[in-house]
N, C-alpha and C positions, 0 to 999 in steps of 0.2 A: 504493500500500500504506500511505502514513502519514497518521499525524493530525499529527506532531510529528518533526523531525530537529532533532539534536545535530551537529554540527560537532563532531570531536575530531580533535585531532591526535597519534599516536603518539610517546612518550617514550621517551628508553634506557631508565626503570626500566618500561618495559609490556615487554619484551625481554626472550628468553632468549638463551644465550651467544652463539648462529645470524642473532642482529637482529631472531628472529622475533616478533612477538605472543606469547605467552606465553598458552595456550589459557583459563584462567580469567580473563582480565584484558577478553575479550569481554565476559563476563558483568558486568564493573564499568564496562564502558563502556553497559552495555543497561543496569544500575541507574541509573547516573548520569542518564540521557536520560528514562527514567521520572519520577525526582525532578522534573526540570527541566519536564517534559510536568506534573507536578502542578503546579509552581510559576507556570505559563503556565493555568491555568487558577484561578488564586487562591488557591493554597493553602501554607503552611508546612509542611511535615512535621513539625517539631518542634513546631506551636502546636495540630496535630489531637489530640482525644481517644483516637484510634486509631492503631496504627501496621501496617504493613502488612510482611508475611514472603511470601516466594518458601517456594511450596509445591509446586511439580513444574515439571521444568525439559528440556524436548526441544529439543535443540541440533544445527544440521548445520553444520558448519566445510566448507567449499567451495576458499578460496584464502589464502593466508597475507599477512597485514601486516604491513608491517615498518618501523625505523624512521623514521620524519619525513614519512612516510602521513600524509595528509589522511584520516580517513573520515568518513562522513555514516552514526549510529547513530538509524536511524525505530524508532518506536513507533504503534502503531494498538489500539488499544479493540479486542477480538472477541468478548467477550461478559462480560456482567457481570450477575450473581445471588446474594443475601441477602449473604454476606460475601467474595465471591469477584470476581477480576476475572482477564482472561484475557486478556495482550497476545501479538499477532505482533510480530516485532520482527527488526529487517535490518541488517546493518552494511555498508556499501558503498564503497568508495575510484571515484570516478567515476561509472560505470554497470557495475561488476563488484561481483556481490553477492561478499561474503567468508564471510559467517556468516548463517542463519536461525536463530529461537526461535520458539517457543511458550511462555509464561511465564506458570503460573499464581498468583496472590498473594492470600494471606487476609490478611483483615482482624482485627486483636484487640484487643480493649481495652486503653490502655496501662500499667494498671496491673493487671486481675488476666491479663493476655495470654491471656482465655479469646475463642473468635467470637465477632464479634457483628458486626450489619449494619453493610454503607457507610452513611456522615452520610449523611443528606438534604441536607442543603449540599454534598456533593461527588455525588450521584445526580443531584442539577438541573443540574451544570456538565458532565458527560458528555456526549462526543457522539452522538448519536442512531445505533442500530446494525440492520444490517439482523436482520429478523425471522429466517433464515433461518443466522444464527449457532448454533455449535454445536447 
């Protein structure tokens, strides 16, 4: 499933009173790993002309993490068109999946935050996707 895994290891502050994972803190472990998947592919996020916003967000929570979990946070490309990009994304402690996404993200210009297309610098570095996506 992945192009890209994150190694995280779960903190007391990712914890609610129960030890559990803390159900939005998935989602700061699935941004984090993004970032990183950009940065493995050349790129700053502070130094692009664009910056990139989560624009619809489908999430299935399966089994809970708790603290001092190891998890492995994958990221995989699944389809990418004009200013849009669309990752599956898996948080996993071993070979138990914990959480899946679907995570769509627009692109906007960073100063008038209106769409506009992915660089062409960052469309050349993309991984190659089957036809047969979305």
């Amino acid at each position: 499933m992945k192009d890209f895994t994150l190694p995280v290891r779960v903190y007391y502050e990712d914890t609610d009173a129960g030890g559990i994972v803390y159900y939005v803190n998935y989602l700061k472990f699935m941004e984090r790993a993004r970032t990183e998947w950009l940065r493995v592919l050349g790129f700053d996020q502070s130094l692009l002309p664009v910056i990139f916003v989560v624009r619809d967000v489908q999430v299935n929570y399966q089994s809970p993490a708790r603290l001092d979990d190891q998890l492995n946070v994958q990221v995989q490309l699944y389809s990418q068109r004009g200013a849009r990009m669309v990752f599956l994304q898996q948080i996993e402690r071993d070979s138990t999946v914990l959480c899946q996404a679907k995570v769509e993200v627009a692109c906007v210009d960073r100063e008038s935050l209106r769409p506009c297309r992915l660089p062409e610098t960052l469309l050349q570095r993309l991984p190659k996707l089957d036809a047969d996506a979305e």
